[in-house]
RODO-2510 file (C-alpha; in nm, 4 decimals, decimal comma):
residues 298
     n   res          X          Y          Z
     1     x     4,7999    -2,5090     3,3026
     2     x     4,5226    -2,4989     3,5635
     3     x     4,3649    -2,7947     3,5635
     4     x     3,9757    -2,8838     3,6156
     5     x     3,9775    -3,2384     3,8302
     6     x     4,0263    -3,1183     4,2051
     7     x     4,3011    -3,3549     4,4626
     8     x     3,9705    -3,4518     4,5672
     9     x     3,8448    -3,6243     4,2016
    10     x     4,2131    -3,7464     4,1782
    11     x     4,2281    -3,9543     4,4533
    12     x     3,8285    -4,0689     4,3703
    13     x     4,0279    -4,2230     4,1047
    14     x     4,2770    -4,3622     4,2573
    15     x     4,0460    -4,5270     4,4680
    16     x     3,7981    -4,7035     4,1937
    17     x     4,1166    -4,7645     3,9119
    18     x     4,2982    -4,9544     4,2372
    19     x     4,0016    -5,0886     4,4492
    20     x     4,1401    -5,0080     4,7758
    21     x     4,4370    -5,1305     4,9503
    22     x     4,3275    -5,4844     4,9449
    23     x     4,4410    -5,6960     5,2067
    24     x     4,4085    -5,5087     5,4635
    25     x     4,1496    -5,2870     5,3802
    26     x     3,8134    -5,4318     5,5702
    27     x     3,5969    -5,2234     5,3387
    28     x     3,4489    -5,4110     5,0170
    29     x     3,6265    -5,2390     4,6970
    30     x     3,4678    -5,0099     4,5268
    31     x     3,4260    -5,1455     4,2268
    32     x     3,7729    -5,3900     4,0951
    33     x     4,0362    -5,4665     4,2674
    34     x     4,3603    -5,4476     4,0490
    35     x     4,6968    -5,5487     4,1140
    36     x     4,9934    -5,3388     3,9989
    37     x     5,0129    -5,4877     3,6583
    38     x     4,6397    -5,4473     3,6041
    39     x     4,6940    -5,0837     3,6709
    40     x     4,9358    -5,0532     3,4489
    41     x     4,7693    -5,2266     3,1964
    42     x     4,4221    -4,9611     3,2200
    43     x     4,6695    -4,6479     3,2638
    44     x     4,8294    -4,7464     2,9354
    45     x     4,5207    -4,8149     2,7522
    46     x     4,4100    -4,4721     2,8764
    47     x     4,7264    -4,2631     2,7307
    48     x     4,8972    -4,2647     3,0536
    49     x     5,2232    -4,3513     3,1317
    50     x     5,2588    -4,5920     3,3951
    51     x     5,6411    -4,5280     3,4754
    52     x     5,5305    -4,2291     3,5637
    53     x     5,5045    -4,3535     3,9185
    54     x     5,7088    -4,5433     4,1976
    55     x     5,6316    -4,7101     4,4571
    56     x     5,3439    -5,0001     4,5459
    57     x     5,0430    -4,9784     4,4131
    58     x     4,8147    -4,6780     4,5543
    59     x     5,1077    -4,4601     4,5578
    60     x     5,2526    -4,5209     4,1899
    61     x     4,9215    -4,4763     4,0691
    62     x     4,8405    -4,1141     4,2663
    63     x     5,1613    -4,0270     4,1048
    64     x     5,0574    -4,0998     3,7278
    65     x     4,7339    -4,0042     3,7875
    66     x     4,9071    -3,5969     3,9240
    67     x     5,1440    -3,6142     3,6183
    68     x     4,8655    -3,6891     3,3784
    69     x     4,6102    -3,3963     3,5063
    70     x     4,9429    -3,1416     3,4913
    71     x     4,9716    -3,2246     3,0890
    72     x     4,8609    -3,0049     2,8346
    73     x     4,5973    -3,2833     2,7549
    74     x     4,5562    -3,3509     3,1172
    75     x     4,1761    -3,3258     3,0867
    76     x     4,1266    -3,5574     2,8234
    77     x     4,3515    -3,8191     2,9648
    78     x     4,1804    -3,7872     3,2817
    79     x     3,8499    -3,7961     3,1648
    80     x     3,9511    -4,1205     2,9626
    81     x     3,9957    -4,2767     3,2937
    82     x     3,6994    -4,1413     3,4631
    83     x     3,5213    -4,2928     3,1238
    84     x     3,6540    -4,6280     3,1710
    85     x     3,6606    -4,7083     3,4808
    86     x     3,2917    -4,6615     3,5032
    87     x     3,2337    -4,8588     3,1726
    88     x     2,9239    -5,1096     3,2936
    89     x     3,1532    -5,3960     3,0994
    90     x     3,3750    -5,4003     3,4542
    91     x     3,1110    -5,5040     3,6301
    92     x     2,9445    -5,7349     3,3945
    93     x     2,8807    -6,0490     3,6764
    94     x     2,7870    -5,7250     3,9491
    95     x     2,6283    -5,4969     3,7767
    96     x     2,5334    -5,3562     4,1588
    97     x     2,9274    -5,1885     4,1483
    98     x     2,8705    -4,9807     3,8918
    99     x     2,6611    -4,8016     4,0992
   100     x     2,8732    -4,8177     4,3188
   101     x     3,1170    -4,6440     4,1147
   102     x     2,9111    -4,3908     3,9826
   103     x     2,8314    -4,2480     4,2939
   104     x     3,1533    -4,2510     4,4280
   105     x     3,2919    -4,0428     4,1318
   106     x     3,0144    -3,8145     4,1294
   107     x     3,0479    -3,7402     4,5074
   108     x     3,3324    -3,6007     4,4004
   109     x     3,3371    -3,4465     4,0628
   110     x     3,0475    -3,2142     4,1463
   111     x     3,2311    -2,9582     4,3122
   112     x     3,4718    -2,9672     3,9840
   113     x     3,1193    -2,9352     3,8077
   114     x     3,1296    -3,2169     3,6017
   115     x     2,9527    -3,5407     3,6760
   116     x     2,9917    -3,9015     3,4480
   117     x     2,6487    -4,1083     3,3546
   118     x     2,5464    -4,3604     3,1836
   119     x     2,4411    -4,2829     2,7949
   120     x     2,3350    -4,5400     2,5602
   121     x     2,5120    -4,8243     2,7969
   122     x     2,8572    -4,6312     2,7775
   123     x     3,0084    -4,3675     3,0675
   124     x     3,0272    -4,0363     2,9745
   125     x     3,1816    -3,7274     3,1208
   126     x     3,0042    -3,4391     3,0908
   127     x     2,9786    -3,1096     3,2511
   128     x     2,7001    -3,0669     3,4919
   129     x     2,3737    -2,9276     3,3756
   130     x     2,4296    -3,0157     3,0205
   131     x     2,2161    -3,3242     3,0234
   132     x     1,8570    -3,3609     2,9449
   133     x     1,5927    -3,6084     2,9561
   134     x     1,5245    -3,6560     2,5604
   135     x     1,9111    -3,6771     2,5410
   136     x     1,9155    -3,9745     2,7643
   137     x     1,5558    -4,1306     2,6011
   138     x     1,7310    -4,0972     2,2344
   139     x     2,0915    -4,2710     2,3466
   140     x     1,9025    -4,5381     2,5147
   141     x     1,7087    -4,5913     2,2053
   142     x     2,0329    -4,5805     1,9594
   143     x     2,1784    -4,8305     2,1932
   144     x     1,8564    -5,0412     2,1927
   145     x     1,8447    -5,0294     1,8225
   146     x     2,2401    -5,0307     1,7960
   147     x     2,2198    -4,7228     1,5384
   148     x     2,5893    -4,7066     1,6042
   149     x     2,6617    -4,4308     1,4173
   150     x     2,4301    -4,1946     1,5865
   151     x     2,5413    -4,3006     1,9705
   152     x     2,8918    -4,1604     1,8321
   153     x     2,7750    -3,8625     1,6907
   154     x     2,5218    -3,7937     2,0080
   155     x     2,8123    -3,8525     2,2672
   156     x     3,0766    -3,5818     2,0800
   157     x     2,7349    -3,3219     2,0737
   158     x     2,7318    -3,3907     2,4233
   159     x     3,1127    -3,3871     2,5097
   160     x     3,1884    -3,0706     2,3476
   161     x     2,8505    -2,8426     2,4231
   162     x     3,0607    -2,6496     2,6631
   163     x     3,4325    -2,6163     2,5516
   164     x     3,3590    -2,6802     2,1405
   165     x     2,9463    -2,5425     2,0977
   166     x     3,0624    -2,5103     1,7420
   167     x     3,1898    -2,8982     1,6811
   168     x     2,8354    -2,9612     1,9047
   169     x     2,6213    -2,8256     1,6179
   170     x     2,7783    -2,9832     1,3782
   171     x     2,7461    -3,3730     1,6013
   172     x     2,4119    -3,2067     1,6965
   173     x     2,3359    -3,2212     1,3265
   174     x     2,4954    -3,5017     1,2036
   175     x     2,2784    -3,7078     1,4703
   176     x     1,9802    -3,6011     1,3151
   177     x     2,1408    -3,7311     1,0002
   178     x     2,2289    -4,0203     1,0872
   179     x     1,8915    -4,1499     1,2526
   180     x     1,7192    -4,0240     0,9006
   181     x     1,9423    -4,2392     0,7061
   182     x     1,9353    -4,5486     0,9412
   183     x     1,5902    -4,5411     0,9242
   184     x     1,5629    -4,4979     0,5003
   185     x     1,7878    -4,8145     0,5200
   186     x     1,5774    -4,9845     0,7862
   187     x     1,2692    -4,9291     0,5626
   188     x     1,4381    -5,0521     0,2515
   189     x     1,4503    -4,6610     0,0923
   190     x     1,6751    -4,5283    -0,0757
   191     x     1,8902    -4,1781     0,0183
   192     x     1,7588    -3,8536    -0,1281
   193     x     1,9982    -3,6650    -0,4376
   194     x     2,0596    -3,3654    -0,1773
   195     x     2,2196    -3,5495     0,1795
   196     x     2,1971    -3,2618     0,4007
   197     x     1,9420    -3,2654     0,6947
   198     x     1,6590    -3,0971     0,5617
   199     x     1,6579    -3,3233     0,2526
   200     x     1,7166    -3,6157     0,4794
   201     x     1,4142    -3,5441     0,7497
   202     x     1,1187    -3,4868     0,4197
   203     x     1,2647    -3,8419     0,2555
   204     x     1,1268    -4,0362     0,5815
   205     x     0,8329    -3,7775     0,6637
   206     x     0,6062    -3,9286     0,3679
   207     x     0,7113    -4,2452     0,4615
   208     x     0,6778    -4,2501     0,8112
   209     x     0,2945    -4,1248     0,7333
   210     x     0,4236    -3,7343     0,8650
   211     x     0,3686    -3,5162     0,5793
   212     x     0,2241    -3,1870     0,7303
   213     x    -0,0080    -3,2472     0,3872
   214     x    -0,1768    -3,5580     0,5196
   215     x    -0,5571    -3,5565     0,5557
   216     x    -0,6491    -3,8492     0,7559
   217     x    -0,5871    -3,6008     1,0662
   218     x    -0,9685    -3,6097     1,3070
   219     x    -1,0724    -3,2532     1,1807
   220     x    -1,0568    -3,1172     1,5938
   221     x    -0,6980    -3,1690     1,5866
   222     x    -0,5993    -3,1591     1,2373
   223     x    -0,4450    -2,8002     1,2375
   224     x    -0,2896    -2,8333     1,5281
   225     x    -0,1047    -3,1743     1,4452
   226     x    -0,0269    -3,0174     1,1321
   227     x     0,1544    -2,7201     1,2773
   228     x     0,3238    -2,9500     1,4229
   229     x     0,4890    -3,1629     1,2112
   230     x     0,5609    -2,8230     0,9911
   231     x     0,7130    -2,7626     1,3195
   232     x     0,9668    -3,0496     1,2133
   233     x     1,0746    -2,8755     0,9340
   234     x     1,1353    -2,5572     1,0528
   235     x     1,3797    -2,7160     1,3187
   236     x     1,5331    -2,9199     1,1060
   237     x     1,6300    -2,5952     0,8710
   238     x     1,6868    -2,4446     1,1474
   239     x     1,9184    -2,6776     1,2554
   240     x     2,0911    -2,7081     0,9415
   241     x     2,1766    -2,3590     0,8590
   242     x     2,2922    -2,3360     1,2560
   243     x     2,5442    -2,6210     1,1239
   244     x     2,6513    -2,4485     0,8205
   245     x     2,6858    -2,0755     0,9715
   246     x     2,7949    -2,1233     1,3007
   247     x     2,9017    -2,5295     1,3107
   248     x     3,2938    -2,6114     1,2388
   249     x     3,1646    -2,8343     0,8983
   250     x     3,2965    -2,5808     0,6691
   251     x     3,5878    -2,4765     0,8835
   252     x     3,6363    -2,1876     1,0622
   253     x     3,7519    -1,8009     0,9633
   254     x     4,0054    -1,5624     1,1634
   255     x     3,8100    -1,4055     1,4125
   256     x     3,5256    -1,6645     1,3985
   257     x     3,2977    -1,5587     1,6753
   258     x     3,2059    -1,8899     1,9173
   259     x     2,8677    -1,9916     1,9615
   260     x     2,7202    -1,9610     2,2704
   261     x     2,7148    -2,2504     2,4644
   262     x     2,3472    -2,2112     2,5339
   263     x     2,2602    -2,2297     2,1629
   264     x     2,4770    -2,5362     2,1459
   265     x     2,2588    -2,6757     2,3833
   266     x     1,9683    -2,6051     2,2114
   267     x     2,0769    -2,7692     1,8838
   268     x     2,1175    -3,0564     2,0635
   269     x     1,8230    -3,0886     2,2209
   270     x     1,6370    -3,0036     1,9456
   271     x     1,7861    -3,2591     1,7080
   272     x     1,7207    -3,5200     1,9813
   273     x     1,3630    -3,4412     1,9995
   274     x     1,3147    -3,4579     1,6416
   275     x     1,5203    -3,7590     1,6384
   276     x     1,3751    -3,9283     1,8832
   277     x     1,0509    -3,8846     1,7678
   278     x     1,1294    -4,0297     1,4000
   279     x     1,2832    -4,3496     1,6059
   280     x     0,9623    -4,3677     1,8074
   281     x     0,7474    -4,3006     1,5042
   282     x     0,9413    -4,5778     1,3157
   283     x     0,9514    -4,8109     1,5750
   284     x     0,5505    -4,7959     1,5623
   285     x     0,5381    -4,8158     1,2197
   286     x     0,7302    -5,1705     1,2504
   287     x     0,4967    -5,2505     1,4971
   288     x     0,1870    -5,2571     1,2875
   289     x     0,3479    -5,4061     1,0108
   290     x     0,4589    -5,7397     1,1900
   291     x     0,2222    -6,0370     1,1191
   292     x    -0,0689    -6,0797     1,4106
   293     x    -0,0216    -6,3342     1,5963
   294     x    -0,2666    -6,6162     1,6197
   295     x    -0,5636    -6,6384     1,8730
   296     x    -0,5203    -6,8845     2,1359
   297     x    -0,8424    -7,1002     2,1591
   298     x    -0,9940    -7,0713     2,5025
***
């Protein structure tokens, strides 16, 4: 198997996972230092096997880190490093070293054309270029607004865009769903008969005061804003029926022909504008209805 981290990323790795050689080492760590057993101790939690290498610490640890990239899941247990060792939580008391971290990594994981960021407070791997801004805006806001279930769904849209488009659609999708029914529960509503996304984006349109029908619009504008939010609906159906013809939700046929990773891409980005303007749109909506607060006397 030819793997995708280069001896370069590898020993990027070995370098953040160990902190240096310590001691001796006049350079500041970047990020934790860890003794042998604390090595151990992440490799294991990562999937790796720590017996895999011999020797004191930097040199035990290359080793596991080579035998773990040659496995047929050598990616993912790789990448399940890369993803934790950048975690923010290391660096809770210096949050300066994630930083730190994160450049260090990337330095090096460009030229394998993948890069690792920060989404909704967690690291994520992710090939290069697949990344947008509305993607960051809506895991920031999940995160904010701990809509756990959505973070999860946005992060395997994200993970797979490239290698899975299909399983992207269908996370692509389910995020949508997911912010939909966080907000019905946040506004004390209950879920539609028909659960799918189109049913689920009209139950907190009306709601939410974004009924293409409304007719409180300033009549300059009106048609406009009202294309629009009809614009809403057609991406959301669009969306859907993305999901349930091309998406892995229904499993997949001999000879099922892959999605293009572009159109992946575009599901995802889609569904995180839409989403991301129901949160924002709800988030307002709270806003108003909190209690004014009283007028200081001068």
């Amino acid at each position: 198997m030819m793997a995708s981290f280069s001896i370069f990323t590898l020993e990027a790795l070995v370098q953040v996972i160990s902190g240096g050689s310590g001691m001796n080492n006049p350079e500041p760590p970047i990020g934790l230092y860890r003794s042998a057993s604390d090595i151990d101790g992440f490799l294991m939690a990562c999937g790796i096997d720590p017996a895999r290498g011999e020797g004191s610490r930097l040199p035990a640890l290359r080793e596991c880190l080579k035998w773990a990239a040659q496995q047929e899941n050598g990616d993912e247990l790789i990448g399940r490093a890369i993803e934790a060792v950048a975690d923010p939580r290391n660096h809770a008391q210096e949050p300066e070293k994630t930083q730190a971290v994160l450049d260090h990594l990337n330095l090096h994981l460009a030229p394998d054309g993948f890069e690792v960021v920060l989404l909704g407070g967690k690291a994520v791997l992710r090939r290069r270029g697949s990344g947008a801004a509305v993607v960051g805006a809506i895991a920031e806001k999940t995160a904010t607004l701990d809509f756990g279930t959505v973070s999860r769904d946005l992060d395997r849209a994200i993970r797979n865009a490239e290698e899975d488009p299909e399983d992207a659609v269908t996370a692509a999708c389910a995020t949508l769903e997911a912010v939909c029914r966080s907000i019905l529960v946040e506004l004390g509503l209950g879920l539609p008969a028909k659960k799918d996304v189109s049913a689920l984006v009209r139950a907190v349109q009306e709601p939410l005061g974004l009924s293409a029908g409304r007719t409180d619009l300033p009549d300059l504008i009106a048609g406009d804003i009202r294309k629009v939010l009809s614009g809403l609906t057609t991406a959301t159906e669009g969306i859907g029926a993305l999901r349930t013809h091309g998406g892995d939700a229904h499993g997949r046929e001999r000879g099922h022909r892959r999605i293009d990773p572009r159109i992946a891409r575009l599901a995802i980005h889609a569904a995180s504008t839409v989403a991301l303007f129901l949160i924002e749109t709800w988030e307002r909506k709270m806003q108003r209805s909190l209690p004014a607060e009283p007028r200081k006397a001068p």
